[in-house]
N, C-alpha and C positions, 0 to 999 in steps of 0.2 A: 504493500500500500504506500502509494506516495505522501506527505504530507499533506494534512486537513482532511483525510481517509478516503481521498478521490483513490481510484485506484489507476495507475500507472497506463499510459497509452499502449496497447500491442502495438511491437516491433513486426511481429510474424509469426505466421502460421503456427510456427511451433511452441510458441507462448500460448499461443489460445487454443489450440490443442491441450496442454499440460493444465489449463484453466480449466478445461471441458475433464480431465482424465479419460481421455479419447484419441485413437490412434489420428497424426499427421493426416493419413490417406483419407480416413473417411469424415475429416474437418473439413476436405481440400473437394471432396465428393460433395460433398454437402451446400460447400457455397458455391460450387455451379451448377446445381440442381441435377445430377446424376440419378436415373431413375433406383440405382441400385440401392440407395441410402430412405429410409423408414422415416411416415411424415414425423414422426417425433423428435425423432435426432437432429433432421433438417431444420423447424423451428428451434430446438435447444441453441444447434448451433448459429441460427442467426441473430437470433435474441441475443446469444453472449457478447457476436460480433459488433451489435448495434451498440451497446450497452458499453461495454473496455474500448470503442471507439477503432474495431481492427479495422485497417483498407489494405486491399490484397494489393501486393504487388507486383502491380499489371509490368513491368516494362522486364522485372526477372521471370514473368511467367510468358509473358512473350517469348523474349529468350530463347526457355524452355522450348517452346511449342515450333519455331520458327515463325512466329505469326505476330500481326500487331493488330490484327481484330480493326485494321485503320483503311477505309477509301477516302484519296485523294481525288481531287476534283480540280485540277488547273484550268486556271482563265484567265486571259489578259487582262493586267490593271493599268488602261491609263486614263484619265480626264476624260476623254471623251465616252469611254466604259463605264464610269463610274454616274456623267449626271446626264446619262442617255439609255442606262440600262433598262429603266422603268421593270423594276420589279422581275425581270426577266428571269433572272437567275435564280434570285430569290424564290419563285414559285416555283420553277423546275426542282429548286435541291428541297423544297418539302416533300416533293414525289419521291426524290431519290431517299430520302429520310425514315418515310413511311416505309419502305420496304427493307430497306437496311438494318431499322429498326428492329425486327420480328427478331435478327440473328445476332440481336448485341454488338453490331457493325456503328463505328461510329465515322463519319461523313468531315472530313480539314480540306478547307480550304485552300490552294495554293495558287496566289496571286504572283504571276509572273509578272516583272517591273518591264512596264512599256521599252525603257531601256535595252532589254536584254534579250536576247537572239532565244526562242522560246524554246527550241533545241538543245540551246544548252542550259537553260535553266533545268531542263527537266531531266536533261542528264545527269545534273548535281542529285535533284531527290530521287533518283535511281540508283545513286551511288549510296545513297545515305540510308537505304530501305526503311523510306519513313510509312512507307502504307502497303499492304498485302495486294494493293489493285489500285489503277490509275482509270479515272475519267480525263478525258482532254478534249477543248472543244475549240470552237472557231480556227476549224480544221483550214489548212490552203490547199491549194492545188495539187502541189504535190508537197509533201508532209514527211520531214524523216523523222517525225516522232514514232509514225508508227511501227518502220524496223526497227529501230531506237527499244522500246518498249517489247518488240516483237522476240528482238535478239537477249534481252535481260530477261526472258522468261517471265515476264510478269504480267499477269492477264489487267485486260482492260478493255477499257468500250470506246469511242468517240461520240459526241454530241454534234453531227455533221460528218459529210462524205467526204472522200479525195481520195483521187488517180492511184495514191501508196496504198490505201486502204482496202484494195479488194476483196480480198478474204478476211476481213478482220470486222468486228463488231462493231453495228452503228447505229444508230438512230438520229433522224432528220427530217425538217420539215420538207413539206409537199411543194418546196418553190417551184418546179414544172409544173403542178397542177395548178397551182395559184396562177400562175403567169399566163399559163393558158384560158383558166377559166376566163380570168379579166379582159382577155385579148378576145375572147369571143364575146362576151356582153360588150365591148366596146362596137365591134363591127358593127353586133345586132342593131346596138343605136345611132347607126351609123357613120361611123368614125374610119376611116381611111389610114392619114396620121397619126402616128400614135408613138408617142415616148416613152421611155424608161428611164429608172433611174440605177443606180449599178455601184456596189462601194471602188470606193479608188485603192482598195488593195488587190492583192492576190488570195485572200479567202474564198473556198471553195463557191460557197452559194452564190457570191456572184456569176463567175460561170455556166451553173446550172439556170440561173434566172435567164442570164442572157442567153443561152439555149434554145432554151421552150419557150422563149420569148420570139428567135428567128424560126422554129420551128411552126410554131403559133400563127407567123402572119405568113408562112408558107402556104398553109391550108386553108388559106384564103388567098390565095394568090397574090399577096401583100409584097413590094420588093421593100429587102430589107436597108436599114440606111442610117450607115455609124454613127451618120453625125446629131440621130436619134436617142442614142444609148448615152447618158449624161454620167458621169463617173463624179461623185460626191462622197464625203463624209457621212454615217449614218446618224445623223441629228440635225436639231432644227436647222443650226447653219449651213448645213449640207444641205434642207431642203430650201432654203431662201436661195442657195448659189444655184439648184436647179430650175427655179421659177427663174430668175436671173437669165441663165441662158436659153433658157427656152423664148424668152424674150428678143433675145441678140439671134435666134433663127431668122433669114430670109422668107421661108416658108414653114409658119409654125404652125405645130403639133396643134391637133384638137383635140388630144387624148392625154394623160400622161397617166404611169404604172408605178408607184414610188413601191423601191425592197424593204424600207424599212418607215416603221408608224406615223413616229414622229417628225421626218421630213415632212410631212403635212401639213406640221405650224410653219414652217419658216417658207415652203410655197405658200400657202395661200397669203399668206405678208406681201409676198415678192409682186406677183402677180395682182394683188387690189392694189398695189400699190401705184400700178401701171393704168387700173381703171379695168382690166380685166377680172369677171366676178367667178369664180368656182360653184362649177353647179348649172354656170349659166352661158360663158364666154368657153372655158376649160374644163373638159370632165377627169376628174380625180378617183384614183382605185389607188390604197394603198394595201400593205400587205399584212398586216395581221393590227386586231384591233389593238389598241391603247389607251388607258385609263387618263392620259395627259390630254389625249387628242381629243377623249369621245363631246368633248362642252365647242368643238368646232362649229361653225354653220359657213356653207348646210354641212350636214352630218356627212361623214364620211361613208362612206361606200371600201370596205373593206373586207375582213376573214378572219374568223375565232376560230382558238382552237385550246384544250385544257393541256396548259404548262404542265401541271401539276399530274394530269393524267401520260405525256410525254416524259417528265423527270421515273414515274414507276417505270415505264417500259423502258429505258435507257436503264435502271439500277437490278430488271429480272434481266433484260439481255446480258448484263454484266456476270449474274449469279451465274447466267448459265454458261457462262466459259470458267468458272474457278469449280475444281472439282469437287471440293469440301462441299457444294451447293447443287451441283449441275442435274441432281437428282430428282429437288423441288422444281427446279425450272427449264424442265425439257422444252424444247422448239425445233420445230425442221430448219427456224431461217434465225440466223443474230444477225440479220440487218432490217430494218425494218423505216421505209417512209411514213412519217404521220400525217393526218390529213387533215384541214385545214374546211369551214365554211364558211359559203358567203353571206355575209351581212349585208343585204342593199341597203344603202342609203341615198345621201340627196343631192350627190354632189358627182353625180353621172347620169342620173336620174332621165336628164334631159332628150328628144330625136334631135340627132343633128342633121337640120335641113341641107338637100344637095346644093351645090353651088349653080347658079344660074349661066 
């Protein structure tokens, strides 16, 4: 007994063991609930540990096990990630949570510094085996994370496609379905012209956007035309520099297809700014709804789709490539596109009359 008759904090196991007059092994059964340990000893021994204050020692039982019970989840951190993420992430890694959950898996974050070549950041936390499994997202074109991670044997998923990743685990949204569906409501209302918008890096989903985008106005016999496809930052100022240039067109758009939500505040700025109205002069299809966007008018004409339901399939396609899991979560495919619907709103809404 320590002084004031508190009794002394457990060091370990084998302290609270000798507390209990009870074998190590079946203290050690006990607190991770082993079916072979009796519900009475189970309570004794949690009660004792609640009570003398024991916490197991996860980083020696690691160790032990080869294991750190830890999924990492890398994602680029810069400014523009940070006040243009609108919740993104946040709602996907509840999904990834909920399921991680059930197995005592706990979900760290790793912020790659905008700075830093994402390769080799992630080479470090592969050297350093901080997590039994890696998520990595805002995949590019072509990606050596994925040999990277392929060749250290350490299973993983990606949150988005690319060229390295063809046999390897993935989930990503529907942007050829999205880019198609909108390219056909646009025709329907008569739109000819039609713009996009495209980030200005080499992240994969640009390419697929731009894709099914020239694929899109193929099956309408639409010819396709570069100086259409507007290469922007994903956030508001990105979308004011796309109203912007769509302005400085000789022969502008009566369409435009923004990749991401929130370029939607900074065109409709750009553009009323010019005395052109959205909705009325410009019809607007952006790509997935947003909670910053939706107080727009007119209302945007966009695509929902549950984060939160994408974050689970992204964390069981995970389970099912680690073998300690693969049991619960059998599947013919670990890739999987998610699909995405359309919201009409009021700001496409309009026929646009043929030209005289």
């Amino acid at each position: 007994m320590a002084h004031g008759g508190k009794p002394r904090p457990m060091k370990g196991i084998r302290q609270l063991a000798e507390h209990l007059d009870i074998s190590i092994g079946t203290v050690s059964r006990a607190l991770n609930g082993k079916p072979d340990v009796n519900e009475e000893t189970r309570k004794r021994v949690l009660a004792a540990a609640e009570q003398l204050g024991y916490v197991a020692n996860q980083s020696g039982r690691s160790l032990r096990q080869g294991t750190t019970n830890v999924i990492g989840l890398m994602i680029q951190s810069s400014r523009e990630t940070v006040e243009n993420s609108d919740n993104f992430f946040l709602t996907v890694t509840g999904g990834l949570q909920s399921v991680f959950s059930r197995h005592n898996l706990d979900l760290i974050m790793l912020p790659c510094p905008h700075d830093e070549d994402p390769y080799e950041y992630l080479k470090r936390m592969v050297a350093r085996r901080i997590a039994d499994a890696m998520i990595i997202s805002e995949t590019q074109r072509v990606d050596k994370r994925f040999d990277l991670l392929a060749k250290a044997k350490i299973p993983f998923a990606a949150l988005g496609r690319s060229l390295s990743g063809a046999q390897h685990p993935w989930a990503d949204l529907d942007f050829d379905g999205v880019v198609n569906c909108a390219v056909d409501r646009l025709v329907a209302h008569g739109h000819r012209r039609i713009a996009i918008s495209a980030p200005a890096s080499e992240i994969n989903l640009g390419f697929v956007f731009v894709d099914g985008y020239r694929h899109a106005l193929e099956r309408h016999g639409i010819p396709y035309d570069p100086a259409l496809v507007i290469r922007a930052k994903s956030s508001e100022q990105g979308g004011y520099q796309v109203g912007d240039e769509l302005l400085r067109l000789e022969s502008r758009p009566t369409a435009v297809i923004l990749i991401y939500e929130l370029m939607a505040i900074g065109l409709y700025r750009r553009v009323m700014e010019a005395g052109i109205i959205p909705g009325q002069d410009i019809a607007v299809v952006s790509f997935r709804e947003a909670p910053r966007a939706k107080f727009l008018q007119p209302a945007l004409t966009c695509f929902r789709t549950s984060l939160h339901d994408l974050g689970v399939e992204l964390a069981e396609i995970l389970l099912s490539s680690m073998p300690a899991y693969s049991e619960e979560y059998p599947r013919t495919s670990r890739q999987s596109v998610w699909p995405l619907e359309l919201i009409p709103g009021e700001s496409d809404a309009f026929q646009l009359r043929p030209a005289k």
